[in-house]
N, C-alpha and C positions, 0 to 999 in steps of 0.2 A: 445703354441704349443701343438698340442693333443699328450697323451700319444701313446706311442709305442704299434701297436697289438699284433710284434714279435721283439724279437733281436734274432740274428742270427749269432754265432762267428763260420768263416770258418777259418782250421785249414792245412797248405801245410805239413807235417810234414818233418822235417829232422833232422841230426847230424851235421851240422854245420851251418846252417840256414834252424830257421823256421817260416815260413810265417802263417802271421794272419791277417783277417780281418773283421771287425764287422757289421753288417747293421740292420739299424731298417724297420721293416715295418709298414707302415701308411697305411693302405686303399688299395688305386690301385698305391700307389708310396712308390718306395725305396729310402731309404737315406744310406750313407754311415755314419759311425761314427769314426770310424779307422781303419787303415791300419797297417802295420808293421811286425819285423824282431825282430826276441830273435838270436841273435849273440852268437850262442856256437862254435867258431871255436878257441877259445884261451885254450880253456878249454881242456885238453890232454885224461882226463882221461872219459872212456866211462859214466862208471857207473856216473859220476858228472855231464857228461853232459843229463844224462836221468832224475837226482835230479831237476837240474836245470829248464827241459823241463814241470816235473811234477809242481814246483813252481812257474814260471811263468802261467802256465796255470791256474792255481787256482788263480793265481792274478790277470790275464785279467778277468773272472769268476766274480771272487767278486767285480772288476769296474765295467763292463759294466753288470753284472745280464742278461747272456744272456738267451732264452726261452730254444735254440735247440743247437745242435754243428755237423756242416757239416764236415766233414774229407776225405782228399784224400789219398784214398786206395793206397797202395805200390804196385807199378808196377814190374812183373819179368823182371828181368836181368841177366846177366852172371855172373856177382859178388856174389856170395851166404852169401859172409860174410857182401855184403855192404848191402844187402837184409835184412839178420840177424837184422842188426843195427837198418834199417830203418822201421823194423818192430816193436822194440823193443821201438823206440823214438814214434812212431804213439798207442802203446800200453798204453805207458806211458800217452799221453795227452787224450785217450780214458779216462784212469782211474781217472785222473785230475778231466774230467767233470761226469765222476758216482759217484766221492767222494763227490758232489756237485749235485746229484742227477739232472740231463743235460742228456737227453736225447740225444742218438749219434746216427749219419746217415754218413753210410759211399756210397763215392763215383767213382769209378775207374776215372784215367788223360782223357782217352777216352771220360767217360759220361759229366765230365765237360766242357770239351772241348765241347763237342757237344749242352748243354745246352746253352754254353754262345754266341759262334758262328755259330752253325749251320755244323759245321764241326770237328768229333771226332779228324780228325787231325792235325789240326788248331796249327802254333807253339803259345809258349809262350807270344812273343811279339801281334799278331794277338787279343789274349784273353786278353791283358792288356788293347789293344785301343780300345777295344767292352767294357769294364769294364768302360773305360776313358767314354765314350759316353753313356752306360747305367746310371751310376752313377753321372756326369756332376761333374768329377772331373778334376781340373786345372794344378794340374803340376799329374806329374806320379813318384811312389816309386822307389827311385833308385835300388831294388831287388825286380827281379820279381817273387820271393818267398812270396812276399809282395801281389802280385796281385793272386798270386795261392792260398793263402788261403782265399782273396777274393772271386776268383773264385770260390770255395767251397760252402761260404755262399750262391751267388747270385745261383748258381745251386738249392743247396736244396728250393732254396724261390722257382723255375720256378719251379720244380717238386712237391711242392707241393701246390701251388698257385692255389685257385678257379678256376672256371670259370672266366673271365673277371677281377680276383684282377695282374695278373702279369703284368709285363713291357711291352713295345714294343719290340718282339723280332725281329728276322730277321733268312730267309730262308738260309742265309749261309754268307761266306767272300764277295763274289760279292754282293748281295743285301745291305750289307752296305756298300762297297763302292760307289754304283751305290746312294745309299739314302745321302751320304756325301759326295761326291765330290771333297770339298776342304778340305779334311781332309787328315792330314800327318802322317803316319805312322811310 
């Protein structure tokens, strides 16, 4: 197998699940490498769960040796203090990858959404089975926090991808389904 051009770990951040997903790029195709969920919901205490956020992150880091790190920008909401948090958990895996010298790109839920399906407001599930089908992945992560910080990676590859190096994409929810048919959602 030829060495990887890029690897690319996208990052969903949260305080009680956070989504992570890794992609190598080869040429004009992408490969998926892993997928997954750092399970901080048992864990009470904030400040451990941000320990936590930073250690794992520096441990997927030094597995997978990724080039870049995609991250999904925290969205406003009415909650100020859950804002707070989620700021603070997406700060923390920021510094994860500068302590490891990983360049970071951040992304707002809108622009990924719109990279992976053609539609900023495309729900969750929508952006998993475009990911399922981008990626030619077989079963799907039971946390779709799992797929969101795929989604992450697969975005920064589409925005920053050559001329002619990215995937096949598609003009929006209807053009893949109209190109897939039998495909179940």
């Amino acid at each position: 197998m030829n060495q990887a051009e890029k690897i690319i770990l996208g990052i969903d951040p949260g305080t009680n699940i956070m989504g992570y997903g890794i992609i190598e790029i080869h040429g004009k195709t992408m490969k998926l490498v892993a997928t997954g969920v750092i399970d901080l919901s048992k864990i009470e205490d904030h400040h451990l769960k941000l320990k936590k956020i930073f250690e794992r992150a520096v441990g997927l880091i030094e597995e997978y040796l990724p080039d870049e790190l995609a991250i999904e920008a925290p969205f406003f909401g009415k909650n100020v203090q859950s804002m707070l948090k989620l700021g603070r958990a997406q700060g923390v895996a920021i510094a994860a990858a500068l302590s490891k010298s990983i360049p970071v790109n951040e992304y707002s839920p809108r622009k990924i959404k719109q990279s992976i399906t053609g539609n900023g407001n495309a729900s969750k599930e929508q952006v998993a089975a475009m990911l399922q089908t981008l990626l030619h992945m077989e079963t799907m992560p039971v946390f779709l926090d799992a797929t969101d910080g795929l989604a992450a990676a697969v975005c920064h590859h589409f925005q920053n991808a050559s001329p002619g190096t990215s995937q096949k994409g598609y003009t929006g929810w209807k053009a893949f389904i109209t190109e897939n048919p039998t495909r179940k959602v």
